[in-house]
HTML snippet that shows the backbone in 3Dmol.js (N, CA, C, O; Angstrom):
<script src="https://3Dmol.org/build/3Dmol-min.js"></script>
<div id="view" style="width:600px;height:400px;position:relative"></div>
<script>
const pdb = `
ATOM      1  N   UNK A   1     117.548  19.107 131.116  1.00  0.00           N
ATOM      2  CA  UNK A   1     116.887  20.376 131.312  1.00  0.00           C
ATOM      3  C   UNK A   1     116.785  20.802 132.774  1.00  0.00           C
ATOM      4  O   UNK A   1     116.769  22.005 133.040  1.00  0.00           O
ATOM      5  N   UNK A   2     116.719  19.930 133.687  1.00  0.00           N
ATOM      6  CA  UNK A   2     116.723  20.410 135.119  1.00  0.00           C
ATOM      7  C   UNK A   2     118.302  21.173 135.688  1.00  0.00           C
ATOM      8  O   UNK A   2     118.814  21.538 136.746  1.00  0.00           O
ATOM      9  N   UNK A   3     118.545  21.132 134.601  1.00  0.00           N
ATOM     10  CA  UNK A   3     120.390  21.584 135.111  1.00  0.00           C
ATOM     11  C   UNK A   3     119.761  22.743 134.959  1.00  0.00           C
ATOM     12  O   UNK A   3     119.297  23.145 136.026  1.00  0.00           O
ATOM     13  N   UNK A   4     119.516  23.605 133.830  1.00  0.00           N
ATOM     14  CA  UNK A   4     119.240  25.076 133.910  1.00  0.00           C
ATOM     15  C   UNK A   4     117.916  26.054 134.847  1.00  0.00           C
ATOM     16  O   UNK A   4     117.482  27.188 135.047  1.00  0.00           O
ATOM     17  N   UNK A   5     117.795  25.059 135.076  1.00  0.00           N
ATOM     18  CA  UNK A   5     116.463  25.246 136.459  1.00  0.00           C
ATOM     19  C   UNK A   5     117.528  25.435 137.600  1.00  0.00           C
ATOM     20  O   UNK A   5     117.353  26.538 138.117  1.00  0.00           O
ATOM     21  N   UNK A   6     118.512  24.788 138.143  1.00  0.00           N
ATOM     22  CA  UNK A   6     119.180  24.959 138.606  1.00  0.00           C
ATOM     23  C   UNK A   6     120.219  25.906 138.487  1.00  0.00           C
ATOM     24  O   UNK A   6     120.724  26.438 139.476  1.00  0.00           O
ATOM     25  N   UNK A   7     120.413  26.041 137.832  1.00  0.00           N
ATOM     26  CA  UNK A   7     121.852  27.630 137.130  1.00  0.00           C
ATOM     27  C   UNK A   7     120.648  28.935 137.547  1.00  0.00           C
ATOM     28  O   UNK A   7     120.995  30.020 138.013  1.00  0.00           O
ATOM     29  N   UNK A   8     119.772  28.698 137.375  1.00  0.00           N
ATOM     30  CA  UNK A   8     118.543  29.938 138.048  1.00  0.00           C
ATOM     31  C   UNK A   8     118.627  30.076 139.404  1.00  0.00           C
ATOM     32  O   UNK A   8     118.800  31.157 139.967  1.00  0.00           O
ATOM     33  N   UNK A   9     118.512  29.028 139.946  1.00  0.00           N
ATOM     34  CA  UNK A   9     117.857  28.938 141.399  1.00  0.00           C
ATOM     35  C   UNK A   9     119.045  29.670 142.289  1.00  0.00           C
ATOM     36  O   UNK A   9     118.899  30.486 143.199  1.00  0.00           O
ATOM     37  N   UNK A  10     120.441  29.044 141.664  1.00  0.00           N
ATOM     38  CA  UNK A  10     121.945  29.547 142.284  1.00  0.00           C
ATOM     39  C   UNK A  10     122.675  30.188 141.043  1.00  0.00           C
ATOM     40  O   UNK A  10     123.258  29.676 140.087  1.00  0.00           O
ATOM     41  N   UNK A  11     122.399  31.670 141.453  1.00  0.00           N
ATOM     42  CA  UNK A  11     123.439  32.441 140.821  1.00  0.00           C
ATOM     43  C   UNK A  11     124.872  32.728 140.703  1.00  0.00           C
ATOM     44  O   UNK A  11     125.059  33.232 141.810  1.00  0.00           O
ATOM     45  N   UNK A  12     125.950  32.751 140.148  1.00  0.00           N
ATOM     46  CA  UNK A  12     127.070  33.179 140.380  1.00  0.00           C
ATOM     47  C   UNK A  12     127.160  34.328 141.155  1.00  0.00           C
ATOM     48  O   UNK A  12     126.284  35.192 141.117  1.00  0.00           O
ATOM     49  N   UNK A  13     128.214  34.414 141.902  1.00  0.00           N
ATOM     50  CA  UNK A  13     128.659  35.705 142.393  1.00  0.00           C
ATOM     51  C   UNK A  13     128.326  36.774 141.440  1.00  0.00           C
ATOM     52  O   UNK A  13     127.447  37.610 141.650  1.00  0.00           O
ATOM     53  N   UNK A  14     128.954  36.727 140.535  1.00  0.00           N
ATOM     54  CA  UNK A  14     129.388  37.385 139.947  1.00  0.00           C
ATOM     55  C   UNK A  14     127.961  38.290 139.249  1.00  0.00           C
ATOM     56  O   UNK A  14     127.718  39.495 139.184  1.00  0.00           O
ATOM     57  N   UNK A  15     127.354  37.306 138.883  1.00  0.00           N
ATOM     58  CA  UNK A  15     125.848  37.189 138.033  1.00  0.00           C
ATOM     59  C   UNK A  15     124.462  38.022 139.249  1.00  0.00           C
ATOM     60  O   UNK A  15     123.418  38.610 138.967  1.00  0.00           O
ATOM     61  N   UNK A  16     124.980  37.761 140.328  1.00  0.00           N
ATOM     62  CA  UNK A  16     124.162  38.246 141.504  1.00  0.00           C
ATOM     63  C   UNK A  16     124.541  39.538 141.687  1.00  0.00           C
ATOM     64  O   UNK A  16     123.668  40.364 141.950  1.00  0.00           O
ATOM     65  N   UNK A  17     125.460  39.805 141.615  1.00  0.00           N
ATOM     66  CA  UNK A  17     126.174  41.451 142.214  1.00  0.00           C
ATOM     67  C   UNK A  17     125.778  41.859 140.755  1.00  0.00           C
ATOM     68  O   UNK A  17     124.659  42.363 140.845  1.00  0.00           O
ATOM     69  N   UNK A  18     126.227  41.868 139.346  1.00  0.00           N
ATOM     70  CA  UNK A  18     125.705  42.493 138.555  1.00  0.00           C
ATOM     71  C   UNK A  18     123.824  43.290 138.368  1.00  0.00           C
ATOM     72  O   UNK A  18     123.463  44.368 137.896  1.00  0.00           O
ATOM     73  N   UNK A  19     122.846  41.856 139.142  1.00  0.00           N
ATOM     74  CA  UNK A  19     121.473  42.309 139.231  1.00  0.00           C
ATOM     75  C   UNK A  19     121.386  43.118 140.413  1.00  0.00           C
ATOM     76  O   UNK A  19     120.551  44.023 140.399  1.00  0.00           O
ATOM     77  N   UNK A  20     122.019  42.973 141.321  1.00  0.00           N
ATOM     78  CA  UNK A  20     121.765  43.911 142.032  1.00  0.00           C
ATOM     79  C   UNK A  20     122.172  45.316 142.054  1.00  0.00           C
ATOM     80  O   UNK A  20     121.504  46.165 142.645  1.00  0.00           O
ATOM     81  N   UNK A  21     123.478  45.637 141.290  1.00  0.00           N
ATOM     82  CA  UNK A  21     123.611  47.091 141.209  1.00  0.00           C
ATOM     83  C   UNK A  21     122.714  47.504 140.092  1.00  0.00           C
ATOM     84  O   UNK A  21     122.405  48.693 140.177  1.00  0.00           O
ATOM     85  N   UNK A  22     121.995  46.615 138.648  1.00  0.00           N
ATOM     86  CA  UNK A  22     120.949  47.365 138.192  1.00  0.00           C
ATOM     87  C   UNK A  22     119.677  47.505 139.340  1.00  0.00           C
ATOM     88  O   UNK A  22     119.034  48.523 139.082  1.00  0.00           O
ATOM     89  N   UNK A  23     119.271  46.965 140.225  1.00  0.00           N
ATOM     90  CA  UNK A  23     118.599  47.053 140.897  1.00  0.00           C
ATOM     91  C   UNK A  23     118.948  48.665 141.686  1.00  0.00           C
ATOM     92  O   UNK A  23     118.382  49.756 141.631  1.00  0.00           O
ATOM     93  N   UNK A  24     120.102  48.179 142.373  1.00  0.00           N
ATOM     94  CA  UNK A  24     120.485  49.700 142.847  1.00  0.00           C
ATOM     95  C   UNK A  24     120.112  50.641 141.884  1.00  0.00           C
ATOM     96  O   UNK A  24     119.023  51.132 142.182  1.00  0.00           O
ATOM     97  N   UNK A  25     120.596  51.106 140.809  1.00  0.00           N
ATOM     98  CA  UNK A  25     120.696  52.092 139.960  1.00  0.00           C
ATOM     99  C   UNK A  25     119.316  52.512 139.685  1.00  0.00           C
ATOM    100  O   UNK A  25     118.904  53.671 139.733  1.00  0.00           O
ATOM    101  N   UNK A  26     118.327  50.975 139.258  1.00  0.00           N
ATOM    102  CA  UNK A  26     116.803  51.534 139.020  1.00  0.00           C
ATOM    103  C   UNK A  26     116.126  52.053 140.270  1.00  0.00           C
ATOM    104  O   UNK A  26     115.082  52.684 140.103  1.00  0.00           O
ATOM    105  N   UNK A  27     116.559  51.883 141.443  1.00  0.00           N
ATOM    106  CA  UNK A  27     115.631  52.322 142.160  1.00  0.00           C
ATOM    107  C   UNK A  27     115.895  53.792 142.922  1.00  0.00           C
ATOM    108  O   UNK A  27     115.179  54.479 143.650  1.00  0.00           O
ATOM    109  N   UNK A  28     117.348  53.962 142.381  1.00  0.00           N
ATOM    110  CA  UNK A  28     118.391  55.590 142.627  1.00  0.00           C
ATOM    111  C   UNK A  28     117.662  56.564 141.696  1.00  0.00           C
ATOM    112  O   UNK A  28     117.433  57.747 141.948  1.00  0.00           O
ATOM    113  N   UNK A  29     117.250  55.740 140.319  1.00  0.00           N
ATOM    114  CA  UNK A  29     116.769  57.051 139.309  1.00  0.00           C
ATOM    115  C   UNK A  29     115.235  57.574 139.787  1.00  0.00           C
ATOM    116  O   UNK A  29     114.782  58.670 139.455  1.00  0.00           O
ATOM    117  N   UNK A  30     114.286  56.278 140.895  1.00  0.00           N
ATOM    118  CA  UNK A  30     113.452  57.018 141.450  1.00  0.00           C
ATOM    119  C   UNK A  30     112.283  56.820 140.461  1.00  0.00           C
ATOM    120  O   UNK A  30     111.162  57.076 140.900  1.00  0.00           O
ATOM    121  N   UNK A  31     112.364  56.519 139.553  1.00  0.00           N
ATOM    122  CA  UNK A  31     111.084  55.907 138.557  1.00  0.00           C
ATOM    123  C   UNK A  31     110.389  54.933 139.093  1.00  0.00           C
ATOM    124  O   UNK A  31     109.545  55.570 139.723  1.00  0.00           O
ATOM    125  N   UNK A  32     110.214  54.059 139.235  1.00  0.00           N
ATOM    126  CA  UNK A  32     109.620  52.744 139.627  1.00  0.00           C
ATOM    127  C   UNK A  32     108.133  52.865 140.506  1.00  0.00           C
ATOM    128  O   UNK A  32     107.996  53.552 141.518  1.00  0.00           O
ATOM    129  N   UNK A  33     107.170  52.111 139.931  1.00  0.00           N
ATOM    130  CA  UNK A  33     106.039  52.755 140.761  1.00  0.00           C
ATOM    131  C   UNK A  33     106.284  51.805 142.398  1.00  0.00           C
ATOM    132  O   UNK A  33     107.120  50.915 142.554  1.00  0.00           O
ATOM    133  N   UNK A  34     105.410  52.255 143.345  1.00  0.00           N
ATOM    134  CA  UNK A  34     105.690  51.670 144.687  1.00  0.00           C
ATOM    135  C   UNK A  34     105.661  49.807 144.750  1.00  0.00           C
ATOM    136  O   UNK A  34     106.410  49.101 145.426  1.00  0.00           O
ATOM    137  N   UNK A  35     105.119  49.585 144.296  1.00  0.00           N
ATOM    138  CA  UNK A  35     104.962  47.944 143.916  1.00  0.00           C
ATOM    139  C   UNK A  35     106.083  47.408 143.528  1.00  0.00           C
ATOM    140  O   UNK A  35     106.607  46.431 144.063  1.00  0.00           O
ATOM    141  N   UNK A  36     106.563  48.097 142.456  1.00  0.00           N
ATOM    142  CA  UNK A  36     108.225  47.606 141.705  1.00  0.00           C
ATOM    143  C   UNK A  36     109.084  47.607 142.829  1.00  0.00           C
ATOM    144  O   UNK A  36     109.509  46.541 143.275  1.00  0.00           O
ATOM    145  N   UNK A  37     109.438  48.911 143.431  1.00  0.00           N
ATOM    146  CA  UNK A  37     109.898  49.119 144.061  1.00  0.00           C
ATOM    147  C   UNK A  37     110.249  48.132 145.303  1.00  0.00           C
ATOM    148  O   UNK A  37     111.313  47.680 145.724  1.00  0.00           O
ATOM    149  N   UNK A  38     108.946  47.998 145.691  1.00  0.00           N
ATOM    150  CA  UNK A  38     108.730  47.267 146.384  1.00  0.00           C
ATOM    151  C   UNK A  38     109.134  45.454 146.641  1.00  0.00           C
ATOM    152  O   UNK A  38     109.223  44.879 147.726  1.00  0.00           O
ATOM    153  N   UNK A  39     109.321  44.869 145.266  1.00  0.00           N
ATOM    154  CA  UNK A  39     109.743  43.888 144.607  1.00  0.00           C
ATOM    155  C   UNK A  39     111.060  44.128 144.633  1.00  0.00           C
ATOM    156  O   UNK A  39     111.354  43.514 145.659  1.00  0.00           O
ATOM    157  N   UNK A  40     111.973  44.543 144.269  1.00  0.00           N
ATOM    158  CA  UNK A  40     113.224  45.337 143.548  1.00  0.00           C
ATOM    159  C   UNK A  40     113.805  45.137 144.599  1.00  0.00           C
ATOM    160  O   UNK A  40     114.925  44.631 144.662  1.00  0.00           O
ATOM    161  N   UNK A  41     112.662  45.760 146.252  1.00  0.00           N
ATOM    162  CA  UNK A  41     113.871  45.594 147.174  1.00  0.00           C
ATOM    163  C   UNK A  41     114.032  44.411 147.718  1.00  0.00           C
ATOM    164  O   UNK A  41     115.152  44.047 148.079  1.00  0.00           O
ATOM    165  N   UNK A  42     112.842  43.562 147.872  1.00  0.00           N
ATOM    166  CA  UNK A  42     112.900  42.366 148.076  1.00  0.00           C
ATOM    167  C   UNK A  42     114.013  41.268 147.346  1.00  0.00           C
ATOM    168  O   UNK A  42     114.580  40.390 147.997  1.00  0.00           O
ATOM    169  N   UNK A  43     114.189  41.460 146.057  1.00  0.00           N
ATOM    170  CA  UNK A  43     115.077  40.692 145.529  1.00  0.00           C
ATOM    171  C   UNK A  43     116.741  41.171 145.772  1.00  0.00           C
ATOM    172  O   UNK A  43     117.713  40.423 145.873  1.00  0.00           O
ATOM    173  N   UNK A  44     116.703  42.830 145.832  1.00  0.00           N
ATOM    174  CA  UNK A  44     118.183  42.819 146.303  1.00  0.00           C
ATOM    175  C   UNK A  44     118.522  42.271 147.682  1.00  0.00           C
ATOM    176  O   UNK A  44     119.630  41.779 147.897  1.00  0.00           O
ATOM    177  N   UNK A  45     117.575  42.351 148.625  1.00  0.00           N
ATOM    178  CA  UNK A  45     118.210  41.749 149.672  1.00  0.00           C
ATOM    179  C   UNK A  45     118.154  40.550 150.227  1.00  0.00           C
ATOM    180  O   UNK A  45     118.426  40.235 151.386  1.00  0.00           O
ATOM    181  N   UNK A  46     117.624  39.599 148.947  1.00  0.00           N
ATOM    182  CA  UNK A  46     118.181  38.434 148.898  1.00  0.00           C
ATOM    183  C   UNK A  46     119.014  38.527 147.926  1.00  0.00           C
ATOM    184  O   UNK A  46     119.078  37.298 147.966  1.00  0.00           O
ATOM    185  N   UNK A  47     119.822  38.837 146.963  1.00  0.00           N
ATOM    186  CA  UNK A  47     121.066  38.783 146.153  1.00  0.00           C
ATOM    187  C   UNK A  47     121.973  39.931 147.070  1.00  0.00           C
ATOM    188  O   UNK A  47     122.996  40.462 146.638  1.00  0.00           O
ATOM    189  N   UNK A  48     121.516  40.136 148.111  1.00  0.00           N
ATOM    190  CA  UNK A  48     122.541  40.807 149.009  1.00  0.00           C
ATOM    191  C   UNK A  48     123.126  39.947 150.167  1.00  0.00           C
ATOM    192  O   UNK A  48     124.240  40.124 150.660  1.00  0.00           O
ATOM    193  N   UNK A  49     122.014  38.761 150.627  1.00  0.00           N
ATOM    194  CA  UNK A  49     122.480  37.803 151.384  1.00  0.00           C
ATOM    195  C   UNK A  49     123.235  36.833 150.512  1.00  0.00           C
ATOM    196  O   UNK A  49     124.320  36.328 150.798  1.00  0.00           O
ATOM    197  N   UNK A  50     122.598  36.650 149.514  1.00  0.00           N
ATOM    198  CA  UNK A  50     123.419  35.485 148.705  1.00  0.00           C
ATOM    199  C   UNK A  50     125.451  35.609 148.174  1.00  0.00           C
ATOM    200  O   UNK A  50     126.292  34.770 147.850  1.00  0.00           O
ATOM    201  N   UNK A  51     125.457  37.507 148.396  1.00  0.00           N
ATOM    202  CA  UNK A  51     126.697  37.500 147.819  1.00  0.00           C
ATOM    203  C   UNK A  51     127.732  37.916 149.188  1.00  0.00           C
ATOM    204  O   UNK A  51     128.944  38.100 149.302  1.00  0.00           O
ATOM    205  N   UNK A  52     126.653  37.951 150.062  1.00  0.00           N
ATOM    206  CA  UNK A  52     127.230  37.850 151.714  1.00  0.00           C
ATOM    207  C   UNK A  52     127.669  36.975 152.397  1.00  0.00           C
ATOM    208  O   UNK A  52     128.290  36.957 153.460  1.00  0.00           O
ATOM    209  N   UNK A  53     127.195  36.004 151.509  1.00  0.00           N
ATOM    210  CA  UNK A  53     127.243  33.999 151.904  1.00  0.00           C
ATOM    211  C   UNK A  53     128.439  33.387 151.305  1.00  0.00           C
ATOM    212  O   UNK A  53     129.264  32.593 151.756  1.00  0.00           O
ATOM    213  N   UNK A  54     128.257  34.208 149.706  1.00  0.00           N
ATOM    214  CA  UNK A  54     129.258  33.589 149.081  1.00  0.00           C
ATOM    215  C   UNK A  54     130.698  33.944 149.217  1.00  0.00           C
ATOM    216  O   UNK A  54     131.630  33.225 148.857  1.00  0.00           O
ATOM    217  N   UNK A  55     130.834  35.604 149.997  1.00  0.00           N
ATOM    218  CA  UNK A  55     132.149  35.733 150.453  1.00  0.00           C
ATOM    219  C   UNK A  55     132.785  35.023 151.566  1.00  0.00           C
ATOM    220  O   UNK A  55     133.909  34.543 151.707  1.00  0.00           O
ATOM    221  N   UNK A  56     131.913  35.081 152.198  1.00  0.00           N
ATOM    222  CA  UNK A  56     131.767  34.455 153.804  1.00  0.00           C
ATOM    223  C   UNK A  56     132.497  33.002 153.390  1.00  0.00           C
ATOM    224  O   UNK A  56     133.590  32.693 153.865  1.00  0.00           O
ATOM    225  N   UNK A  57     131.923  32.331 152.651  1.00  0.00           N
ATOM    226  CA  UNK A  57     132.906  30.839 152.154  1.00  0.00           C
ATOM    227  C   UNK A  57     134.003  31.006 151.434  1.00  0.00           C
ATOM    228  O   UNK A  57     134.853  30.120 151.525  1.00  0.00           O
ATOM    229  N   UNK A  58     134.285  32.246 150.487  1.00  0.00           N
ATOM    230  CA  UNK A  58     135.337  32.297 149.827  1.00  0.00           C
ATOM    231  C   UNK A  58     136.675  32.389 150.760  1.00  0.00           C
ATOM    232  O   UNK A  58     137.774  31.866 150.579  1.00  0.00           O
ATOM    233  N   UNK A  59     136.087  33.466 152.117  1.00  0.00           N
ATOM    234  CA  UNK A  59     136.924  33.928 153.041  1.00  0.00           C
ATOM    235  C   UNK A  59     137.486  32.591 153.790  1.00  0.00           C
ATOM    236  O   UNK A  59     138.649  32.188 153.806  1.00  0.00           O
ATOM    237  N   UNK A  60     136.449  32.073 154.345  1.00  0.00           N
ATOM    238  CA  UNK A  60     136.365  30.656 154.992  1.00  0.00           C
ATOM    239  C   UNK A  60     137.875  29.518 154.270  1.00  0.00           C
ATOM    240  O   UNK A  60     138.919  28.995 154.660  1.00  0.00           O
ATOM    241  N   UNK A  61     137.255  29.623 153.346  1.00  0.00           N
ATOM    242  CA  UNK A  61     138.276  28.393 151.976  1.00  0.00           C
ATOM    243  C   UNK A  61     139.791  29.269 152.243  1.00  0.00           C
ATOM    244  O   UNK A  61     140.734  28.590 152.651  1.00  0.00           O
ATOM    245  N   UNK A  62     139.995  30.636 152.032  1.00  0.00           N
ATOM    246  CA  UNK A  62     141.312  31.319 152.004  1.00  0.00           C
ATOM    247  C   UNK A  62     142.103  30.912 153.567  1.00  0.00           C
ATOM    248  O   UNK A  62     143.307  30.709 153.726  1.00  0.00           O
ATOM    249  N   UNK A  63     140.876  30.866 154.757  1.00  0.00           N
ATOM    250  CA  UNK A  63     141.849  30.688 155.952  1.00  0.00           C
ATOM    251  C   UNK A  63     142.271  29.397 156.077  1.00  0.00           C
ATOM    252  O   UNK A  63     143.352  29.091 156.579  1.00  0.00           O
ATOM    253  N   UNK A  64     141.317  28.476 155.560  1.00  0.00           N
ATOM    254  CA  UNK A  64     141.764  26.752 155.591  1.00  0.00           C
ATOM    255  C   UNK A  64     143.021  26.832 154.692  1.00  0.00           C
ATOM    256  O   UNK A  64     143.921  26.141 155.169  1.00  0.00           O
ATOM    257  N   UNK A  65     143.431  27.564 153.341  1.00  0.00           N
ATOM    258  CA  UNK A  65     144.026  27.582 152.595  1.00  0.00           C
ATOM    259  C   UNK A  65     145.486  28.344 153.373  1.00  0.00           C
ATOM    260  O   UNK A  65     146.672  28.047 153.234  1.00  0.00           O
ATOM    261  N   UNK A  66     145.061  29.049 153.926  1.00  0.00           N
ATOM    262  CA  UNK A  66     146.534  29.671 154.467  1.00  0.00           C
ATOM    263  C   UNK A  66     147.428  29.009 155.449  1.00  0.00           C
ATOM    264  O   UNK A  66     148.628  28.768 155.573  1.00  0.00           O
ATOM    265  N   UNK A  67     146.291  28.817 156.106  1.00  0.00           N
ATOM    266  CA  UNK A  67     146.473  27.668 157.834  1.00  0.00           C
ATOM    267  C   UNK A  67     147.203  25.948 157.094  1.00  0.00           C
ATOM    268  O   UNK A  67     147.726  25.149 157.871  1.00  0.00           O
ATOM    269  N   UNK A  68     147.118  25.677 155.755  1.00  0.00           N
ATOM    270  CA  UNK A  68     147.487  24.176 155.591  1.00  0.00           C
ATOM    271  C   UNK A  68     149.025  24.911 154.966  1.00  0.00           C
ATOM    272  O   UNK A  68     150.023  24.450 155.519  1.00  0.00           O
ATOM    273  N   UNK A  69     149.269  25.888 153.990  1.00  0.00           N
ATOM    274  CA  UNK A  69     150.153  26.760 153.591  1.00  0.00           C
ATOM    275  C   UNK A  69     151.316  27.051 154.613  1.00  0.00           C
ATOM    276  O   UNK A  69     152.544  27.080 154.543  1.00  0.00           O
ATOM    277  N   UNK A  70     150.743  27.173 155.208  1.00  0.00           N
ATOM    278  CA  UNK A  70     152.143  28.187 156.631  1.00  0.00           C
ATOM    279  C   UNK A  70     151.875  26.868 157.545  1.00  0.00           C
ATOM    280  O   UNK A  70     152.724  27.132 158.396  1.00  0.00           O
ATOM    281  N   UNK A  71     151.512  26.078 157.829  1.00  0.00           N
ATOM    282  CA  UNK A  71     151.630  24.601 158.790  1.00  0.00           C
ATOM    283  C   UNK A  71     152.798  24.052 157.637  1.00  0.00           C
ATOM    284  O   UNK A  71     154.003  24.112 157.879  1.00  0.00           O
ATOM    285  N   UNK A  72     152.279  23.546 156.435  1.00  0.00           N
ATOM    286  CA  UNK A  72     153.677  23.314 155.585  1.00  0.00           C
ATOM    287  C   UNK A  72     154.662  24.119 155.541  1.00  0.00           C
ATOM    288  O   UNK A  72     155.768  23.653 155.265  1.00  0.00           O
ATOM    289  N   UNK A  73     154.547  25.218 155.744  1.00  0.00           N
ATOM    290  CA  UNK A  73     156.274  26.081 155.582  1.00  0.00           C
ATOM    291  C   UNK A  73     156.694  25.858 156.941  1.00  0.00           C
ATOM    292  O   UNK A  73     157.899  25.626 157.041  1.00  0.00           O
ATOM    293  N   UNK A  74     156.208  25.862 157.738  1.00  0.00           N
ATOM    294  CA  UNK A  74     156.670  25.716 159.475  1.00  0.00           C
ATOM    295  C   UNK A  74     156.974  24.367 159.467  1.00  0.00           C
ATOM    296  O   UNK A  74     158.136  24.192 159.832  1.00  0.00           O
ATOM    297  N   UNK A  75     156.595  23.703 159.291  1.00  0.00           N
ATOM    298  CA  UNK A  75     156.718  22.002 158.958  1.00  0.00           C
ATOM    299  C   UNK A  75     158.815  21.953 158.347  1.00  0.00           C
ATOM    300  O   UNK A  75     159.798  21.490 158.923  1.00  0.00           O
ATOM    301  N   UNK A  76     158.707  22.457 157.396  1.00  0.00           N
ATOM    302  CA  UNK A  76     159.768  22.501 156.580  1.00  0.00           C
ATOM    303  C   UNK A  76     160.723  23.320 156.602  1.00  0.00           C
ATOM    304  O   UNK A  76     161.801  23.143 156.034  1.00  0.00           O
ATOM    305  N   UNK A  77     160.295  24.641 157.502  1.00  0.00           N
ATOM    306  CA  UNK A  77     162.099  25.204 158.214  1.00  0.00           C
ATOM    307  C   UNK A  77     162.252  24.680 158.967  1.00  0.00           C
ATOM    308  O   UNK A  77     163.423  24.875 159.293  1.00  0.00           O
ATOM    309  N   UNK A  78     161.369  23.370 160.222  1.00  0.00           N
ATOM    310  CA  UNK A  78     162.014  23.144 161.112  1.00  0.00           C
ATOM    311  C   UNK A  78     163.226  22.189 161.169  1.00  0.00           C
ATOM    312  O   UNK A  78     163.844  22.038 162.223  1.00  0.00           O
TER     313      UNK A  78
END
`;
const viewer = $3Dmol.createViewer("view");
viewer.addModel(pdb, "pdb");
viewer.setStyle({}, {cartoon: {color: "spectrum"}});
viewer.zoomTo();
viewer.render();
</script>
């Protein structure tokens, strides 16, 4: 059971950007009393750092990934 305590704590990408554009959207239609609101923004801009983090490593992993990629092709026309 502590696994799904954990699947909470760290969201997927994917799962994070989805709450946050309902977040966006509820707080665009302008309903929300100031308190919600207030909450709403707090949590997007932590699921705004979190999916800022998670590109930031995806990007990270692609340059290690390219840099070992093209060192092997340079490796092997020479």
């Amino acid at each position: 059971m502590p696994t799904s305590g954990k699947t909470q704590d760290a969201p997927t990408f994917e799962s994070a950007l989805t709450e946050l554009e309902k977040i966006v959207a509820s707080m665009e239609a302008g309903q929300m009393p100031l308190e919600q609101s207030l909450a709403a923004y707090k949590r997007g801009a932590e699921l705004l750092k979190f999916c800022q983090t998670a590109l930031q490593d995806a990007q990270q992993q692609v340059r290690i990934l390219e840099e070992n990629v093209l060192k092997n092709f340079g490796a092997t026309e020479q």
